[in-house]
N, C-alpha and C positions, 0 to 999 in steps of 0.2 A: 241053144235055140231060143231059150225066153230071154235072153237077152239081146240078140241077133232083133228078133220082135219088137222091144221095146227100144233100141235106136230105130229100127225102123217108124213105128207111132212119132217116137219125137220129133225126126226128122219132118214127116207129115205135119206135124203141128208146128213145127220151126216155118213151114212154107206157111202155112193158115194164118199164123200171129206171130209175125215178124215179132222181135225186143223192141223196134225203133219207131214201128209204126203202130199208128191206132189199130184197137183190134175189129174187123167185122166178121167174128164168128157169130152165128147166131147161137139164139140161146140154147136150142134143143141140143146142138151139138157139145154145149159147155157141160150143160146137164147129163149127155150122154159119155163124155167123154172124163169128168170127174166124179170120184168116187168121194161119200160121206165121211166123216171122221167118225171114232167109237164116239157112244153116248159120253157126252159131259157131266152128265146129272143137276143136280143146282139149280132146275129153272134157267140151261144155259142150249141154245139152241146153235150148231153152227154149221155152214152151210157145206163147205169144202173141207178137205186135205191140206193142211198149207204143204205137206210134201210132195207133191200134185206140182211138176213144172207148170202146169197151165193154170194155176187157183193163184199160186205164187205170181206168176207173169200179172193175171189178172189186175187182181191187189197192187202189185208192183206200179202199172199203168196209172193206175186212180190216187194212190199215195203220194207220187213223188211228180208224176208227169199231168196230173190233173184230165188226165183222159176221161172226157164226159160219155165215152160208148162203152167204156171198162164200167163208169159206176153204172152207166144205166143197166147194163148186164145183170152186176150183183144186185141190183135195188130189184129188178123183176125178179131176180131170183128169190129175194129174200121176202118181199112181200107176200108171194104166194105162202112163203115158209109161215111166217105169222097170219096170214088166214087161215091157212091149214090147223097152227096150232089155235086159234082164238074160238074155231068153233068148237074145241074142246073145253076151253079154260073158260068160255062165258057160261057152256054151261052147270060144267063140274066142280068152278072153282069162281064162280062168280068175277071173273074178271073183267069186268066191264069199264068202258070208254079208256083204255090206257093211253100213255101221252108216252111220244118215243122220245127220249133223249139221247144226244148223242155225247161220248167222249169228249168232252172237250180238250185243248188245247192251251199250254203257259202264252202267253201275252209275247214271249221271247218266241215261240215256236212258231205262231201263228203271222208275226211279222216276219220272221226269214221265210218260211215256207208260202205266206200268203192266203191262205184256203187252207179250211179243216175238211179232212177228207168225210169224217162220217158225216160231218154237215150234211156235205154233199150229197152224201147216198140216204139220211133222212130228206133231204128236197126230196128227191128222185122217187123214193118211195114216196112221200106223201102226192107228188103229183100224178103217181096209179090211181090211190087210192081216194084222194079229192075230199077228202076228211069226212068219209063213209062212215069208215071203223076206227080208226083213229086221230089224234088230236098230236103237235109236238111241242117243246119247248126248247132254244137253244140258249135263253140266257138265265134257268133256272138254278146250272151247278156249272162254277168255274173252278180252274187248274190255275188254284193263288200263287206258284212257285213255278220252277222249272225246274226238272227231276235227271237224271244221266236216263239215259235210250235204254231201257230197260232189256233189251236184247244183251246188251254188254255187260251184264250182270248175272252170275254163273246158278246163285240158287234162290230157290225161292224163298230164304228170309231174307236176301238181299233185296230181294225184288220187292217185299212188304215192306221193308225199311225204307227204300228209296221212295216209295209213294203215298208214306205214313204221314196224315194230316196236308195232301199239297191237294183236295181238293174241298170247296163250302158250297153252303146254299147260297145263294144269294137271292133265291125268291121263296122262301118259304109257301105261301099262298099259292103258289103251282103247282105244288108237290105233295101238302100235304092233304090226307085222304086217297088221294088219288092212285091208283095201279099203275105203274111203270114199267115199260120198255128199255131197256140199255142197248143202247146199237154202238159196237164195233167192230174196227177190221179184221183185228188178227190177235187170237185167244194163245195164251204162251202156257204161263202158270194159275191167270186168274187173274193176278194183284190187283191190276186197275180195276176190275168188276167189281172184284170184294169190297177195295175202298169207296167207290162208291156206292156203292149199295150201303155199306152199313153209315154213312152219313145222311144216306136219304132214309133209314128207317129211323134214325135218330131224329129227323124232320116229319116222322109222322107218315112215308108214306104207306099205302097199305101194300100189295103185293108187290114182287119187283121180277120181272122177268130179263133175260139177255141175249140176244141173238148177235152172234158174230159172224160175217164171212168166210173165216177158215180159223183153222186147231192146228 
């Protein structure tokens, strides 16, 4: 029977959010309809399930198909996530005026593909928020190398070794002192967080938090 149920949901959402087509669900339904992943711990926030057909579809839209209703979706989403969490951390943990960076991308990646998707959904978010509560940076920490698709990599010292040193500062002056945001799409084992984070503590900055789309 609970499976009988659950082709039946997908089915419904196979009619709602076509693969081929933009999506126009609204948000409440996304929200109603996706479940949260276990806590991350780490200062790591994320939004979705990436086991979740519809977190995955979502993500899937914005990553590879540059669908602007997919990021604006996750950006509503994830903005409210980070007000939610800031009125905590300004006052419990002094985290004040953070600057959101997003992942960046190898110079190789970003020419074949064209557009950084977290780019994309720091705009999205910042144009909620109109630099209320926070502030962003996109050319403070670049991706000096180009690394194998970290998916294709079975554990996680591989996954540290393939992203060991391929990212720097290149604005020190933006970073340091300052509280930080890591905005990404999709959390696996960590790696990319970790490395960068411990490069931007290494620049001095002060806390560092991370919100991603899905786990």
């Amino acid at each position: 029977m609970n499976d009988l149920i659950k082709k039946l949901r997908e089915g419904f959402l196979d009619f709602l959010f076509p693969q081929k087509s933009p999506t126009n669900l609204p948000t409440e339904i996304i929200l109603r309809e996706l479940k949260k992943p276990d806590d991350l711990g780490g200062n790591i926030v994320a939004l979705f399930d990436y086991g979740e057909k519809l977190s995955k579809k979502l993500i899937w839209e914005m990553k590879y198909k540059n669908n602007g209703k997919a990021a604006k979706i996750l950006a509503e989403v994830m903005y409210a996530q980070i007000i939610n969490c800031l009125n905590d951390w300004v006052m419990f943990e002094n985290f004040h005026n953070p600057i959101l960076i997003p992942v960046p991308l190898s110079k190789e990646k970003l020419e074949k593909r064209g557009y950084n998707q977290t780019e994309i959904l720091v705009q999205e978010i910042m144009a909620i928020d109109k630099e209320d509560n926070l502030k962003y940076e996109f050319g403070a920490v670049e991706k000096v190398r180009e690394t194998r698709d970290q998916s294709s990599l079975k554990t996680k010292t591989d996954r540290l070794k393939n992203l060991k040193d391929c990212f720097k500062i290149t604005a020190l002056e933006k970073v340091k002192g300052r509280n930080i945001i890591i905005i990404d799409d999709v959390y696996t084992t960590g790696a990319t967080i970790k490395e960068i984070k411990k490069i931007l503590k290494k620049a001095g900055a002060k806390k560092i938090k991370a919100f991603v789309a899905a786990h």
